[in-house]
C-alpha positions in Angstrom: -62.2 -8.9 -46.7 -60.7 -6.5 -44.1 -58.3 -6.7 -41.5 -61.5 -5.0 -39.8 -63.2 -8.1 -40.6 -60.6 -10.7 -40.1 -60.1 -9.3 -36.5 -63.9 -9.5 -36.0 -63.6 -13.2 -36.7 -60.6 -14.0 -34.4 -62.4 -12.5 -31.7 -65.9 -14.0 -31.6 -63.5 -17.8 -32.2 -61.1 -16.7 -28.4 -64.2 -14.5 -26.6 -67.7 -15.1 -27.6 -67.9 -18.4 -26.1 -66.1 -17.6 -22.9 -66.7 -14.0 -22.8 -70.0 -12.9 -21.6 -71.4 -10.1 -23.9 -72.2 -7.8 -21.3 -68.7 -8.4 -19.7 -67.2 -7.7 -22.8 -69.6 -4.3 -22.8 -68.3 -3.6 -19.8 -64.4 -4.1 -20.7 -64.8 -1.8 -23.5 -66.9 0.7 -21.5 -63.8 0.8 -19.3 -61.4 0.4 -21.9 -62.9 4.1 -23.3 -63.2 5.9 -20.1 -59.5 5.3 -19.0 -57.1 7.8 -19.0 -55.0 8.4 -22.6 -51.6 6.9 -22.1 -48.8 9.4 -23.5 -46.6 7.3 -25.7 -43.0 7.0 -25.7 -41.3 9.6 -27.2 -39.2 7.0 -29.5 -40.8 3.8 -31.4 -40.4 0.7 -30.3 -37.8 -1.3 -32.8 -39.7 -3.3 -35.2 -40.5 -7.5 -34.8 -40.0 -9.5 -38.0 -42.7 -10.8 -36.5 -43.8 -14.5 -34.6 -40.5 -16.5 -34.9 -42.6 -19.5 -33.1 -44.6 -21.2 -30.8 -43.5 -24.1 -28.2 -45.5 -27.0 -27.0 -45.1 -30.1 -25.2 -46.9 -33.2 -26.7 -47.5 -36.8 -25.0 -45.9 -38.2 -27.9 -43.0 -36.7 -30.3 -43.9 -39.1 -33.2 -47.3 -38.7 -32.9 -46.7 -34.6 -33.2 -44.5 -35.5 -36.2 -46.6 -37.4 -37.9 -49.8 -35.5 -37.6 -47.9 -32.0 -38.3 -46.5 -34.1 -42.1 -49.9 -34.7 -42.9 -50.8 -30.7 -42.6 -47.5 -30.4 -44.7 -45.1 -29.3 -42.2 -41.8 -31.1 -42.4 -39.2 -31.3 -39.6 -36.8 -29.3 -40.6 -34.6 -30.7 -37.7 -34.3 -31.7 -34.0 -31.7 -31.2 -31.0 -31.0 -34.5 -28.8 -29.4 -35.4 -25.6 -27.6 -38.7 -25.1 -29.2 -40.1 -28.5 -32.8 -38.9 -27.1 -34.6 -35.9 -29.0 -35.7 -33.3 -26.6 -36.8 -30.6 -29.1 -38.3 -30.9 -32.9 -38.2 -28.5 -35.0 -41.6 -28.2 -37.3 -41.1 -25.6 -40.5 -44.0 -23.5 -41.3 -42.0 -20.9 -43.2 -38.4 -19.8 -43.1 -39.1 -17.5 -40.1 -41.8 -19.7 -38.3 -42.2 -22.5 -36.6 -43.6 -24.8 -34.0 -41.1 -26.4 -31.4 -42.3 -29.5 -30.2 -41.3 -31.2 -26.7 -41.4 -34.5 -25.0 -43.2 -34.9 -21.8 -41.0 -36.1 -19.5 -41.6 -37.8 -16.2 -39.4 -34.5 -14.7 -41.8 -32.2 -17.1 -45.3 -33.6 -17.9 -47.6 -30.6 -18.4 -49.1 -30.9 -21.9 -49.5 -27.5 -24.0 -48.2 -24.3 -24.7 -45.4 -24.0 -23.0 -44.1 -20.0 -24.8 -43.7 -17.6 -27.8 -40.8 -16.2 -29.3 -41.1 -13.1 -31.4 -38.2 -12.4 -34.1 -36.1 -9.1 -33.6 -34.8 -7.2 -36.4 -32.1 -5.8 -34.4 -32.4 -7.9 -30.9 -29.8 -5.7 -29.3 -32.1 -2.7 -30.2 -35.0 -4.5 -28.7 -33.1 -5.1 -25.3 -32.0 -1.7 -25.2 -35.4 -0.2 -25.5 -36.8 -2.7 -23.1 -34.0 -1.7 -20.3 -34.5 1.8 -21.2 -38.3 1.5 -20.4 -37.8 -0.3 -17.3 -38.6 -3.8 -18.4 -36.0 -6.2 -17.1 -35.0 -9.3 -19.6 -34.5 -12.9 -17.2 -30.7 -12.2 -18.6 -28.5 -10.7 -21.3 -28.8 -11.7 -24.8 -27.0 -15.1 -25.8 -26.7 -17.7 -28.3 -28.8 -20.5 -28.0 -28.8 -24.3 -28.9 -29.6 -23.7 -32.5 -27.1 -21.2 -32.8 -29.2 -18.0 -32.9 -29.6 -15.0 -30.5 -31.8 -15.3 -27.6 -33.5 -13.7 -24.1 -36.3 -14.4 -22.6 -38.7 -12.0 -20.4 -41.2 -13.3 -17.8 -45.0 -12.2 -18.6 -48.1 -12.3 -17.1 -49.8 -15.6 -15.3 -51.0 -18.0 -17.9 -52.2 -21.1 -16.3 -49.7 -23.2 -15.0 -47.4 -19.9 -14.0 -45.9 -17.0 -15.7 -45.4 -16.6 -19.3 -42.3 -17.1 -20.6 -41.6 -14.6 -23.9 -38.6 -15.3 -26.1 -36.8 -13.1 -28.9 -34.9 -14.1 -31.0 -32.8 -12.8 -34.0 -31.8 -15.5 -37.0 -27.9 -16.1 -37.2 -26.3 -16.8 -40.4 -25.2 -20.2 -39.6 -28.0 -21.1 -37.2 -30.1 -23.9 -38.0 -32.7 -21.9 -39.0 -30.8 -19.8 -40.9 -29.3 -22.8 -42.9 -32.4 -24.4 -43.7 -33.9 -21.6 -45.6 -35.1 -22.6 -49.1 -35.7 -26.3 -47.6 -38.6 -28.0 -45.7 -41.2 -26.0 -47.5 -43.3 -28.6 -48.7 -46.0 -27.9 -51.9 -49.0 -29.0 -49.3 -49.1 -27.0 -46.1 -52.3 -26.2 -45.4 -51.3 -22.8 -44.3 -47.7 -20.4 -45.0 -47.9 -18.4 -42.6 -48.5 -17.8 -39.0 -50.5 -14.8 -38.4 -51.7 -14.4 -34.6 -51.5 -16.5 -31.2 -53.7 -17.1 -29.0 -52.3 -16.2 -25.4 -54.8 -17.7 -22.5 -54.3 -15.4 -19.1 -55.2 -15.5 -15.5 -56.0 -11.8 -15.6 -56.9 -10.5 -19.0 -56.7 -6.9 -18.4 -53.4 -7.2 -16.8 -51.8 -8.8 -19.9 -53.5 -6.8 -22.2 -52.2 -3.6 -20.3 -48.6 -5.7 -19.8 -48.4 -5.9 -23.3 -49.4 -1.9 -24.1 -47.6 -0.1 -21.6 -44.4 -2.8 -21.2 -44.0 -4.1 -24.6 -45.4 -1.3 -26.8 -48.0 -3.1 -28.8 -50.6 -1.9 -29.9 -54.3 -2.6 -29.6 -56.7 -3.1 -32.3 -58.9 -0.7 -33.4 -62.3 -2.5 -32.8 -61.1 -5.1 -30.6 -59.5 -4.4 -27.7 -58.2 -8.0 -27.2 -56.7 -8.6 -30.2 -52.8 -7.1 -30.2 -50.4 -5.7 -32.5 -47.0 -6.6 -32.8 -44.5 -3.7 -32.7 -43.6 -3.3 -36.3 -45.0 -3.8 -39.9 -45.7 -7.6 -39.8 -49.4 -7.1 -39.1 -49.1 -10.3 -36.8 -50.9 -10.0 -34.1 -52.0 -12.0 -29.9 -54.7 -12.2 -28.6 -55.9 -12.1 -24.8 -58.1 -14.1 -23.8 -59.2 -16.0 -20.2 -57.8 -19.1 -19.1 -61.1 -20.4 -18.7 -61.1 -20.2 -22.5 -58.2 -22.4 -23.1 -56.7 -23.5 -20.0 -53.3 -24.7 -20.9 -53.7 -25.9 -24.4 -52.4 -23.7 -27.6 -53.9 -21.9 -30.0 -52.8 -20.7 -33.2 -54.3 -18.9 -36.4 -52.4 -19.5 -40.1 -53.2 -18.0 -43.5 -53.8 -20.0 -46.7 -53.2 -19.2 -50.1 -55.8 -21.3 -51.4 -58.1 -21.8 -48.3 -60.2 -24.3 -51.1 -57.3 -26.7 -51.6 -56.3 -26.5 -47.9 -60.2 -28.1 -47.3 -59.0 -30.7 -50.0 -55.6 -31.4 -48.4 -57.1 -32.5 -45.2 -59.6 -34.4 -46.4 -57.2 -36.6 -48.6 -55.3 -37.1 -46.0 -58.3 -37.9 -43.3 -58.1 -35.1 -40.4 -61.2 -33.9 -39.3 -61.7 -30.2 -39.6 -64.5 -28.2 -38.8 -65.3 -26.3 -42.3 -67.2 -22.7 -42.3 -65.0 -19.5 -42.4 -62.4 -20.6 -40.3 -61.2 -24.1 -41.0 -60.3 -25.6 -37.4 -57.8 -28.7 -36.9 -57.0 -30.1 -33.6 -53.7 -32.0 -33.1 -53.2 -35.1 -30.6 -52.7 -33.1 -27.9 -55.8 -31.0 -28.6 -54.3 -28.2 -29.0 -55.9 -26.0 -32.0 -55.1 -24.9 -35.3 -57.3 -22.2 -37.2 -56.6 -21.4 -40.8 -58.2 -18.9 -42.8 -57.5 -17.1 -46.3 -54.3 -15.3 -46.6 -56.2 -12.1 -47.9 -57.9 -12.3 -44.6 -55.0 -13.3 -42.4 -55.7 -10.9 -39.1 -57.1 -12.0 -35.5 -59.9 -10.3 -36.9 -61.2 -12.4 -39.3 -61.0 -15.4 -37.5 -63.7 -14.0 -35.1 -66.0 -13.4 -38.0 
């Protein structure tokens, strides 16, 4: 199937039931009739793509435990006075899903941000200054050893989003565990598109265009694409939609076997072309074929 088609799926799974159609008619109506915007006359430097997602979970263990039956290992974990604060779940050796504690002093569930993965992060925070876009402060070296800085977005629902990039250090963490934690079983490789849930649609979407040079999807405006060659992708949608909780989209190799996988090991999933997971927290994972790994597909 298509990346056409693939996007077409993603979109009816994050709009249909939230959006309606004669909304979305109108959004595309106005979408057409604005003004062209005259690009930058240099490209954007490329992503690697989605480097991860963050999400804070009532229970660490119970995250753990539920993410080893989809076949994601921990490929480690950063702690504080013998308590882990942050777990590190492996979906590939440039993805994964960080996973944090509620706390009494932090006890919002959900997504909490995304990080994308720089080929050159200097180059990125050059452009990004160049363009006018200010970073929160100058790149660094984080915790797990690799280069970091963050950029405040639009409102999401409990404030505004918080965007990381980062670029993978040889001897990081990440960088040291490549080759390990890939277990035989995941139910999906790769992580292909991420749902972002916003206060005002329209102003993320055009945040995203005109500030961070992505680029929109042919045939659905709401799906975007990340600067670069990855063909990962976000997509915009209300927080009505989602509220607070995340939402992620993976591709399978064997989409067959992945149905297989989570029946042996007794998670419910909702079977048709996407297969849909939910973890403790409710927050939602979508998996579909890796030949049809876009935001598209999912909404088919």
């Amino acid at each position: 199937m298509t990346r056409q088609q693939l996007a077409g799926r993603i979109t009816r799974i994050a709009l249909s039931s939230v959006l309606p159609s004669a909304l979305l008619v109108l959004f595309v109506l106005a979408l057409a009739l604005s003004p062209v915007q005259t690009q930058a006359a240099t490209t954007p430097p490329p992503f690697n793509g989605i480097a991860h997602i963050a999400i804070r979970v009532h229970s660490l263990d119970a995250s753990r435990d539920f993410y080893k039956k989809l076949g994601f290992d921990e490929a480690f974990a950063l702690s504080r006075n013998g308590a882990v604060y942050q777990s590190f779940i492996k979906i590939n050796d440039h993805q994964f899903i960080e996973i944090y504690p509620a706390t009494e002093k932090n006890p919002d569930l959900g997504f909490l941000h995304l990080c994308f993965e720089g080929t050159d992060l200097q180059a990125v925070y050059d452009d990004y200054i160049a363009r006018g876009v200010t970073p929160n402060f100058k790149i660094r070296k984080a915790g797990a050893g690799n280069l970091l800085f963050t950029l405040k977005g639009p409102m999401q629902a409990n404030g505004p989003q918080n965007i990381e990039y980062t670029q993978y250090m040889p001897g990081s963490r990440h960088y040291s565990d490549r080759g390990q934690h890939l277990g035989a079983d995941r139910v999906g490789t790769k992580l292909v598109a991420v749902t972002l849930a916003m206060q005002d649609p329209a102003a993320a979407r055009s945040f995203y265009i005109d500030r961070l040079q992505f680029t929109p999807d042919a045939h659905h405006p709401m799906i975007l694409n990340l600067p670069g060659t990855s063909g990962e992708q976000v997509v915009i949608v209300p927080v009505a939609s989602l509220g607070s909780k995340s939402s992620i989209l993976l591709s399978s190799p064997d989409i067959r076997r992945t149905g297989e996988l989570l029946k042996a090991k007794g998670i419910d999933f909702t079977d048709g072309n996407t297969l849909t997971v939910t973890d403790p927290d409710g927050n939602l994972i979508h998996i579909v074929p890796e030949r049809r790994s876009s935001a598209h597909e999912k909404m088919r």
